[in-house]
Every structure is written in structure tokens, then in C-alpha cells.
N, C-alpha and C positions, 0 to 999 in steps of 0.2 A: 168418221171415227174408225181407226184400226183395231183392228182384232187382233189378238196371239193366234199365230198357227199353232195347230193340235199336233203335239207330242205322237208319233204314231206307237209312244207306250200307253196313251189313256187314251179312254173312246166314251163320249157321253150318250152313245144309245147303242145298245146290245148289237143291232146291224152292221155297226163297224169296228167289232171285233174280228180278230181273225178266224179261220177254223177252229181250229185247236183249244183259241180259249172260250168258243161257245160248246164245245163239246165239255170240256172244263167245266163249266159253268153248268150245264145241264145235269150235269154224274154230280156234281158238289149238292145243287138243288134237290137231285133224286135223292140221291143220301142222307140230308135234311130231313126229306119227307118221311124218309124210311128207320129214321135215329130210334121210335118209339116201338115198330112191328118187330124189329128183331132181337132176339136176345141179345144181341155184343155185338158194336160195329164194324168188324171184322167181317162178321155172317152175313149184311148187309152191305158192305163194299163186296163178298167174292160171290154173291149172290147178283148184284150189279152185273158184274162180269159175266159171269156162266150167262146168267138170264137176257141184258140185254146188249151186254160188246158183241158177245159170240153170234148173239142169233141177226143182230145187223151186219157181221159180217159173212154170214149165210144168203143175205141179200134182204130179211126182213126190217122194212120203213122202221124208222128207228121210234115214232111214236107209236106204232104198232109193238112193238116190241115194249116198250118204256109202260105202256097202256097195260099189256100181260104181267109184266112186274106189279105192279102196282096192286094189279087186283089179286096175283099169287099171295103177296105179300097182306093183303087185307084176310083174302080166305085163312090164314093160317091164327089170325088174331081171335082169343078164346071168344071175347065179351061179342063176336059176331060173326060167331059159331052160331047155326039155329039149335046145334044139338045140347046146350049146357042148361 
């Protein structure tokens, strides 16, 4: 039985995407996460950027980085604040 060759516009596992669009894909997911911590998704895409574009191109491991967003962005939410 023959297969269709694969469009190398679509990819059925995340691995054979290319650069670009796992990084895509990663900022899209992060930004997901982040739709509810910040007040206007604006603050949360240039907060993205400052937080973890910039500081992976400072040479810090991009889940390192991606890991520090995440929890800046939790410390800031009232309901888990210890102080309320």
C-alpha cells in the first residue's frame, strides 16, 4: 500500500516542524498559559519578550528562562499572594 508523501507544509509530530514554527508554537502555548495572569494580552506578549526572547538571547536555556516567566507571572497573581 502507498502512502501520500507529506506536504513539508504539515507535520504530524511537533519534531518535524521547523525552527521557527516550534518556537511559534512554544510563545503561542506560553501566551495561552499566561491569557489569565495578566491584566491585557498586550502585558503578557511584551512581557514574553522582555522576560524570556531577551534573556535567551543573553545565552539563558530557553526553559530556564520560560520556567522564570512562569513563576514571575504566578508571584504577581493576588489569590497566591500569602499576604491577602
Amino acid at each position: 500500500m502507498r502512502t501520500k508523501p507529506r506536504s513539508h507544509f504539515f507535520a504530524l509530530l511537533p519534531s518535524e516542524l521547523d525552527t521557527t514554527k516550534i518556537d511559534e508554537l512554544v510563545k503561542t502555548m506560553c501566551l495561552a498559559w499566561a491569557g489569565n495572569k495578566f491584566g491585557h494580552p498586550d502585558h503578557a506578549a511584551n512581557s514574553y519578550q522582555k522576560q524570556v526572547i531577551d534573556t535567551v538571547l543573553r545565552g539563558v536555556s530557553e526553559m530556564e528562562a520560560i520556567q522564570a516567566w512562569m513563576e514571575g507571572a504566578l508571584a504577581q497573581l493576588p489569590e497566591l499572594s500569602v499576604h491577602h
